[in-house]
N, CA, C and O atoms as CSV, one atom per row, in Angstrom:
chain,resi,resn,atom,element,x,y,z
A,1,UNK,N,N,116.873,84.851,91.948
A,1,UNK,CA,C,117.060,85.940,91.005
A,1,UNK,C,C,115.779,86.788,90.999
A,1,UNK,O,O,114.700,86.224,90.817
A,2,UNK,N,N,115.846,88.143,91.193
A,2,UNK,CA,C,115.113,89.026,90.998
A,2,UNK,C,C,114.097,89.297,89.843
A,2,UNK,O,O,114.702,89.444,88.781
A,3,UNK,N,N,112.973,89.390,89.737
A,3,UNK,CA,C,112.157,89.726,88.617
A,3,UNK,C,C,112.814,90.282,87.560
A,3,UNK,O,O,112.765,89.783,86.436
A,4,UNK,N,N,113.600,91.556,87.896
A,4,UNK,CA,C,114.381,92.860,87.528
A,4,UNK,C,C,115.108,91.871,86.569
A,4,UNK,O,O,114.943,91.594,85.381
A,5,UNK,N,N,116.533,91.165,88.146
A,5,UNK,CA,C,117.105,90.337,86.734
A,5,UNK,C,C,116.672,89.592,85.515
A,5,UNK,O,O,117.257,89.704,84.437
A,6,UNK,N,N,115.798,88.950,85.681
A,6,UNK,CA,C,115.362,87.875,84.843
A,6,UNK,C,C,115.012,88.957,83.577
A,6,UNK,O,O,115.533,88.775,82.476
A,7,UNK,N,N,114.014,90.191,83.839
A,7,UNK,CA,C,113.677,90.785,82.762
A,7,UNK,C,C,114.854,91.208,81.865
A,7,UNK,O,O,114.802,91.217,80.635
A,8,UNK,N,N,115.950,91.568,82.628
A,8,UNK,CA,C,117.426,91.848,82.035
A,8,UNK,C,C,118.289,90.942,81.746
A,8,UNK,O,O,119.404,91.265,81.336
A,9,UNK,N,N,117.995,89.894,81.878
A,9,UNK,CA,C,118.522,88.392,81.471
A,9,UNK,C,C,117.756,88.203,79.636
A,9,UNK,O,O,118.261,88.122,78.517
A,10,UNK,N,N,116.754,88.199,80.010
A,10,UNK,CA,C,115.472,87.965,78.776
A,10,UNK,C,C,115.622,89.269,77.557
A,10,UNK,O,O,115.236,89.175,76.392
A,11,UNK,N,N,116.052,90.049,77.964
A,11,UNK,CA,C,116.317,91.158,77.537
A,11,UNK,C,C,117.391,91.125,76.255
A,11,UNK,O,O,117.135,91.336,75.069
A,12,UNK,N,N,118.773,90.765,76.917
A,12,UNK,CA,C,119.662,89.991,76.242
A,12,UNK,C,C,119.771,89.077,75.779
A,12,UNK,O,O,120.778,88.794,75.131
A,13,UNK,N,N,118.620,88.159,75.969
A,13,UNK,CA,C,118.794,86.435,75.451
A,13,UNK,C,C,117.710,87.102,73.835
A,13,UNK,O,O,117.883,86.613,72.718
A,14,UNK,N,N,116.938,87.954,74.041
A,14,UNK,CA,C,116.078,88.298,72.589
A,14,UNK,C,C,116.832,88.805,71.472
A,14,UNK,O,O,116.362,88.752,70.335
A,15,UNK,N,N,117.851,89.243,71.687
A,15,UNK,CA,C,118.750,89.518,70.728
A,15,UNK,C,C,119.641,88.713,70.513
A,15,UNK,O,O,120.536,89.068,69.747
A,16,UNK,N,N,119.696,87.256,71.165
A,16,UNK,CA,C,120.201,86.524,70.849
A,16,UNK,C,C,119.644,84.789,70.095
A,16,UNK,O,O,120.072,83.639,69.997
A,17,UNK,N,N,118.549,85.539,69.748
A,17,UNK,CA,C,117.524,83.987,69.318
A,17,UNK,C,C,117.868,83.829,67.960
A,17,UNK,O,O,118.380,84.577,67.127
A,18,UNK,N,N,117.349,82.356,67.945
A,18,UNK,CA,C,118.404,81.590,66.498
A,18,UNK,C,C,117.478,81.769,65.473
A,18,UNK,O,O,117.822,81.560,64.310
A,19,UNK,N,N,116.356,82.126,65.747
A,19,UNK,CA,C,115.403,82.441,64.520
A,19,UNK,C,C,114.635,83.733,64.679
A,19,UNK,O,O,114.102,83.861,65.781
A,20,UNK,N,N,114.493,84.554,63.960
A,20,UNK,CA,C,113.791,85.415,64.375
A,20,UNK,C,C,112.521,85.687,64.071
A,20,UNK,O,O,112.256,85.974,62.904
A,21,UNK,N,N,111.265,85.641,65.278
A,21,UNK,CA,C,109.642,85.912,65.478
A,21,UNK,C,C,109.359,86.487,64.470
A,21,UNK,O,O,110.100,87.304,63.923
A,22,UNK,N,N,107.846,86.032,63.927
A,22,UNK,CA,C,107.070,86.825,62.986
A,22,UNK,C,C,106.710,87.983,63.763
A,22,UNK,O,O,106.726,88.218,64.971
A,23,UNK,N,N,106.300,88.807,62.488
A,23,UNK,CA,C,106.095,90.043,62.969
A,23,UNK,C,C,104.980,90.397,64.059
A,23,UNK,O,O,104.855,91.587,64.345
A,24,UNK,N,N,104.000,89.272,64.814
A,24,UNK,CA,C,103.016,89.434,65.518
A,24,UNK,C,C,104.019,89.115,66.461
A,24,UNK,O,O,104.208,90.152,67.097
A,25,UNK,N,N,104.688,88.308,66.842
A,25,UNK,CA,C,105.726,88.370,67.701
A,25,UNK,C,C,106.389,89.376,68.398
A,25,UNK,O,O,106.577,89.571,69.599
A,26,UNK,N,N,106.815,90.186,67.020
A,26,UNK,CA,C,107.852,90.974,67.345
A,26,UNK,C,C,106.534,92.036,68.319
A,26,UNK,O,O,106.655,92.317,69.511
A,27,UNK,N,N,105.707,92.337,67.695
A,27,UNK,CA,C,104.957,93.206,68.415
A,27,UNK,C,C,104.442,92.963,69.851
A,27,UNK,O,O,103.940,93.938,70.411
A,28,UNK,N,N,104.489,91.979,70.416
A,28,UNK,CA,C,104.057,91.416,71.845
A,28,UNK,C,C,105.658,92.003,72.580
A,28,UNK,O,O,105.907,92.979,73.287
A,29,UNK,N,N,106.608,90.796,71.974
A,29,UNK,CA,C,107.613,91.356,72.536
A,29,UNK,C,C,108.020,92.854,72.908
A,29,UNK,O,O,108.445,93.182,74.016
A,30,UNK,N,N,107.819,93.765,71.766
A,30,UNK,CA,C,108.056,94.822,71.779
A,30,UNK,C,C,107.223,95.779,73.076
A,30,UNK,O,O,107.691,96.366,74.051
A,31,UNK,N,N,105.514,95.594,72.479
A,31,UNK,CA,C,104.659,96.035,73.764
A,31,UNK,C,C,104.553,95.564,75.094
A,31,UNK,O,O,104.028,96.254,75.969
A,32,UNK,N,N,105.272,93.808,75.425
A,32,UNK,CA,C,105.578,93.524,76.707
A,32,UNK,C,C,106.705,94.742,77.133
A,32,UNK,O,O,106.395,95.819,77.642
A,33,UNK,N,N,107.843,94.375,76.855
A,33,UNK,CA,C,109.001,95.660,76.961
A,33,UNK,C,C,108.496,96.603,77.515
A,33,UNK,O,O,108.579,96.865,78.714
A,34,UNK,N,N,107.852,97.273,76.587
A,34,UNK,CA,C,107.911,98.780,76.927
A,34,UNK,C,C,106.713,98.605,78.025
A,34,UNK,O,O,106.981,99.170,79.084
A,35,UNK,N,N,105.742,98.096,78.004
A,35,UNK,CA,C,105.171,98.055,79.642
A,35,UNK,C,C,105.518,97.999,80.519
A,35,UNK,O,O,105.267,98.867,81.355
A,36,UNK,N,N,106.605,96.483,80.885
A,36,UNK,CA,C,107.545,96.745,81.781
A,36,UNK,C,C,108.105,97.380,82.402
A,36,UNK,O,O,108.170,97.389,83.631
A,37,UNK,N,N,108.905,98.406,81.209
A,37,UNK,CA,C,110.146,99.130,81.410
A,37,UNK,C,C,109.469,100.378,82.018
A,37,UNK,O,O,109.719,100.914,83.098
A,38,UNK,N,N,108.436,100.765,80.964
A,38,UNK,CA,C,107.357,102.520,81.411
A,38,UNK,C,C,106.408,102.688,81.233
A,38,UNK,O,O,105.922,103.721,80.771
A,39,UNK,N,N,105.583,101.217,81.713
A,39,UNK,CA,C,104.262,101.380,82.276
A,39,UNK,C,C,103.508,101.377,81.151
A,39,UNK,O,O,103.768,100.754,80.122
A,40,UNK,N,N,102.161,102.382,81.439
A,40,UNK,CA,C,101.331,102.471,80.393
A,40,UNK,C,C,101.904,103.589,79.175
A,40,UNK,O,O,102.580,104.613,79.267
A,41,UNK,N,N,101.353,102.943,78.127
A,41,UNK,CA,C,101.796,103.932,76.856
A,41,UNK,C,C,101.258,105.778,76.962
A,41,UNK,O,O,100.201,106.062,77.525
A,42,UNK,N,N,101.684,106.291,76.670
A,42,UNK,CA,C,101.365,107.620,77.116
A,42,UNK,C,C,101.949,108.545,75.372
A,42,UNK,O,O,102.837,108.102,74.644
A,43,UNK,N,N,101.279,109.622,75.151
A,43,UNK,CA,C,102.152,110.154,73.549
A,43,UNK,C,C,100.923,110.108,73.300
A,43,UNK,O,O,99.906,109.637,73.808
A,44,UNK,N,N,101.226,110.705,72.394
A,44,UNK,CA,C,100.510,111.052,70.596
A,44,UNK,C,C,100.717,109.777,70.043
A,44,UNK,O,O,101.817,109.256,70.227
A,45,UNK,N,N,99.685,109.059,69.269
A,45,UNK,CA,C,99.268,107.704,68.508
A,45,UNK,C,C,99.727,108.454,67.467
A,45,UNK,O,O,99.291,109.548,67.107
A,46,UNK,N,N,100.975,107.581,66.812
A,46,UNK,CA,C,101.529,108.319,65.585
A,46,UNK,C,C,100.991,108.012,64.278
A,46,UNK,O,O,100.394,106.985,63.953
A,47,UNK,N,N,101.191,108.736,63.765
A,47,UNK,CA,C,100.205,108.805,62.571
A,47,UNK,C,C,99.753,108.003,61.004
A,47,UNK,O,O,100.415,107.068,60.554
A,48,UNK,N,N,98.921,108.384,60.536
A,48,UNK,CA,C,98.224,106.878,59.758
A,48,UNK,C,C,99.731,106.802,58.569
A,48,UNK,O,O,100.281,105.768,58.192
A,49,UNK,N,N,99.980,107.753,58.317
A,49,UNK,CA,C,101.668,107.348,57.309
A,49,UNK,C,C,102.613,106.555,58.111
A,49,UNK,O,O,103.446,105.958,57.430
A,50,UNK,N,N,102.723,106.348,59.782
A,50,UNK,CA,C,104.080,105.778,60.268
A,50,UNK,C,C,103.362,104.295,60.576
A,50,UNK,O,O,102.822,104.152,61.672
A,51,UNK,N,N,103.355,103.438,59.828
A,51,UNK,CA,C,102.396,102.135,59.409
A,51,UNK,C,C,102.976,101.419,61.195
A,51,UNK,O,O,102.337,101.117,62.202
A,52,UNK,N,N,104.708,101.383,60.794
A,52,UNK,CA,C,105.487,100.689,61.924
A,52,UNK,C,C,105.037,101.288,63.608
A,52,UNK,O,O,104.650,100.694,64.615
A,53,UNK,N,N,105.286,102.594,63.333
A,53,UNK,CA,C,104.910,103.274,64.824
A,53,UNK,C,C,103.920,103.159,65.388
A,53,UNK,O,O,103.770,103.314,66.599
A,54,UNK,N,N,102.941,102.815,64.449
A,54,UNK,CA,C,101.652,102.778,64.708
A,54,UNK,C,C,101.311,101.258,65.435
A,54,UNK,O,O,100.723,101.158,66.512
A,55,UNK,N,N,101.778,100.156,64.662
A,55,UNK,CA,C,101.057,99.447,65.185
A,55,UNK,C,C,102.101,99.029,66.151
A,55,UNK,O,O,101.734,97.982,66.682
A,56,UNK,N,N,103.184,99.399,66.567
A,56,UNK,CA,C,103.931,99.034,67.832
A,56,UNK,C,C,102.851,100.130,69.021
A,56,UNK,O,O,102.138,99.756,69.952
A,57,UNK,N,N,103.090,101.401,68.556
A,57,UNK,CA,C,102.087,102.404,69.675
A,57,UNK,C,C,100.663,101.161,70.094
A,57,UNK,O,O,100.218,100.966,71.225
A,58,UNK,N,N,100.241,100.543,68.920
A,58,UNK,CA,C,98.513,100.326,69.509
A,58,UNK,C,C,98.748,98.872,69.961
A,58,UNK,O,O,97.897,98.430,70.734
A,59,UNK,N,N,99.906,97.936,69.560
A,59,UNK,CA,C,100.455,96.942,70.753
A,59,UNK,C,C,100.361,97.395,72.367
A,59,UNK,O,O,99.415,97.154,73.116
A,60,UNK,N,N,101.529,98.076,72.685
A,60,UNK,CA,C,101.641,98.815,73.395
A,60,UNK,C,C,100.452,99.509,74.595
A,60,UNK,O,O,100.419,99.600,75.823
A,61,UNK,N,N,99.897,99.757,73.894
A,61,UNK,CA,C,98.759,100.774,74.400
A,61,UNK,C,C,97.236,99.516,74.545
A,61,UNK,O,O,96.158,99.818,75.055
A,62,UNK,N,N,97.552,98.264,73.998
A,62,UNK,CA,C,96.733,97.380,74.204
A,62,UNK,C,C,96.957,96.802,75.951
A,62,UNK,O,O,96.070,96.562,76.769
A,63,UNK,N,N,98.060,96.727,76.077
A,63,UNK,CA,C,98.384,96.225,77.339
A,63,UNK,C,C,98.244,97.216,78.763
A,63,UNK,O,O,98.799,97.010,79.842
A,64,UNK,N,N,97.331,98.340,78.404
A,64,UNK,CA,C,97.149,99.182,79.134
A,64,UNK,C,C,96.615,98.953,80.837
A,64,UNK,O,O,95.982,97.959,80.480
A,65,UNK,N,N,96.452,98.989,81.707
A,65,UNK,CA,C,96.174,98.632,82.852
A,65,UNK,C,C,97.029,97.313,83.463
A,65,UNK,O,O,96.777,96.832,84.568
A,66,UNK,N,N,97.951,96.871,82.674
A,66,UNK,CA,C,98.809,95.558,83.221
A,66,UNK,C,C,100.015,96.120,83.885
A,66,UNK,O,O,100.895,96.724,83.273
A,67,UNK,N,N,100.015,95.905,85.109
A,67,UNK,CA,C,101.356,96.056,86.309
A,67,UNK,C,C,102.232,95.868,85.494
A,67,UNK,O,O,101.956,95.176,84.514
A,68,UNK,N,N,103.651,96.460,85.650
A,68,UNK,CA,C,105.154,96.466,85.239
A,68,UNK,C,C,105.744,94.942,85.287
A,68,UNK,O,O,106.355,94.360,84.390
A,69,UNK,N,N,105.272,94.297,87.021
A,69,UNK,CA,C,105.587,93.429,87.182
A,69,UNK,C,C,105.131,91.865,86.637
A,69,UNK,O,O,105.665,90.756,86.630
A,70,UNK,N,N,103.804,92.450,86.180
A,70,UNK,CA,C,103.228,90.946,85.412
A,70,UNK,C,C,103.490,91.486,83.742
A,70,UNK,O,O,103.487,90.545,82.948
A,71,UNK,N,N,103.646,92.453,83.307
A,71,UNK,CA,C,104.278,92.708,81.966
A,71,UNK,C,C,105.521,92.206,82.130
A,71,UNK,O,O,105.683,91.095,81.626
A,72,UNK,N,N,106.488,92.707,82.706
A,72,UNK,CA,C,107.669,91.555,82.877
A,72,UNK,C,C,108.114,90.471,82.903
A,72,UNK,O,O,109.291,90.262,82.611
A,73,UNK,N,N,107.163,89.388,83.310
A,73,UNK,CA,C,106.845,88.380,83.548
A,73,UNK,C,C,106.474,87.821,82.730
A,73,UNK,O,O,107.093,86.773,82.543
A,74,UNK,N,N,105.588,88.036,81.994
A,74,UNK,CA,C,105.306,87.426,80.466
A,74,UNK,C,C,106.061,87.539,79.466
A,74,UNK,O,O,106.066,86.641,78.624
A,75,UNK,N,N,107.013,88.863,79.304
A,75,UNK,CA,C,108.329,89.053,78.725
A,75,UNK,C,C,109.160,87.952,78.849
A,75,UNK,O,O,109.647,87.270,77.947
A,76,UNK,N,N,109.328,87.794,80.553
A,76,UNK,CA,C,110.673,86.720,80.324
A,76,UNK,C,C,110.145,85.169,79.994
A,76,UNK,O,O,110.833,84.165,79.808
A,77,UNK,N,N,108.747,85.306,79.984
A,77,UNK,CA,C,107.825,83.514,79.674
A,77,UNK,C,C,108.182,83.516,78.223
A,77,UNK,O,O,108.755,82.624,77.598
A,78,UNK,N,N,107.711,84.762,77.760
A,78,UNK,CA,C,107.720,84.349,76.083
A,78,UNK,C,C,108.999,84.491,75.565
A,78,UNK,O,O,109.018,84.427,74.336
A,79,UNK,N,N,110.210,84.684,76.166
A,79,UNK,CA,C,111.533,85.084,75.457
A,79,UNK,C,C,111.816,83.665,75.540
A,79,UNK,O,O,112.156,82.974,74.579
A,80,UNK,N,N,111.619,83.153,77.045
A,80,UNK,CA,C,112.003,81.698,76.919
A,80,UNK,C,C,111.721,80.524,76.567
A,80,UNK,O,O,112.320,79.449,76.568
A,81,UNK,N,N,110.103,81.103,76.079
A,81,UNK,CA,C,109.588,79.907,75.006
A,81,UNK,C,C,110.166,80.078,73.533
A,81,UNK,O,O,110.020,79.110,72.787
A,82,UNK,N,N,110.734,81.080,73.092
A,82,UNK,CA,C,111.352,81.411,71.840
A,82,UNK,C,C,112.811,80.947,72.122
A,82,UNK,O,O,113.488,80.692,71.126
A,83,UNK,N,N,113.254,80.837,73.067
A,83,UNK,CA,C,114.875,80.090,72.962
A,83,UNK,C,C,114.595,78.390,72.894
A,83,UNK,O,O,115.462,77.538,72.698
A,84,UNK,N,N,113.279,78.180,73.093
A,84,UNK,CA,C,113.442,76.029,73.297
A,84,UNK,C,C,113.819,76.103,71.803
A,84,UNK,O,O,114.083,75.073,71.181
């Protein structure tokens, strides 16, 4: 199975977990994702009122210089340590 798949396997299995991640969680997950999917974060750092946008943007934008393919990869490690 393809990297690709697995990330699209993991993808679907996160919306399917029996408990759902604290919110430091959710933010890895979230900033693995979007690395993956489109690379480095790029935009306007949204602003000090959007509390949520913000700290998903500076997740995100933490993982800056990490390949698609090893952001992916840690995506599908940590989805599947959240399904044991």
């Amino acid at each position: 199975m393809s990297l690709q798949d697995q990330f699209n396997l993991a993808l679907a299995d996160s919306k399917n977990l029996t408990e759902r991640p604290d919110n430091m969680t959710l933010l890895k997950i979230y900033a693995l994702y979007k690395q993956g999917s489109s690379g480095d974060a790029g935009g306007d750092r949204p602003g000090m009122t959007d509390f949520v946008g913000r700290a998903k943007f500076d997740a995100w934008a933490g993982l800056k210089g990490t390949t698609q393919d090893a952001a992916m990869q840690q995506y599908v490690d940590l989805i599947d340590s959240l399904k044991a």
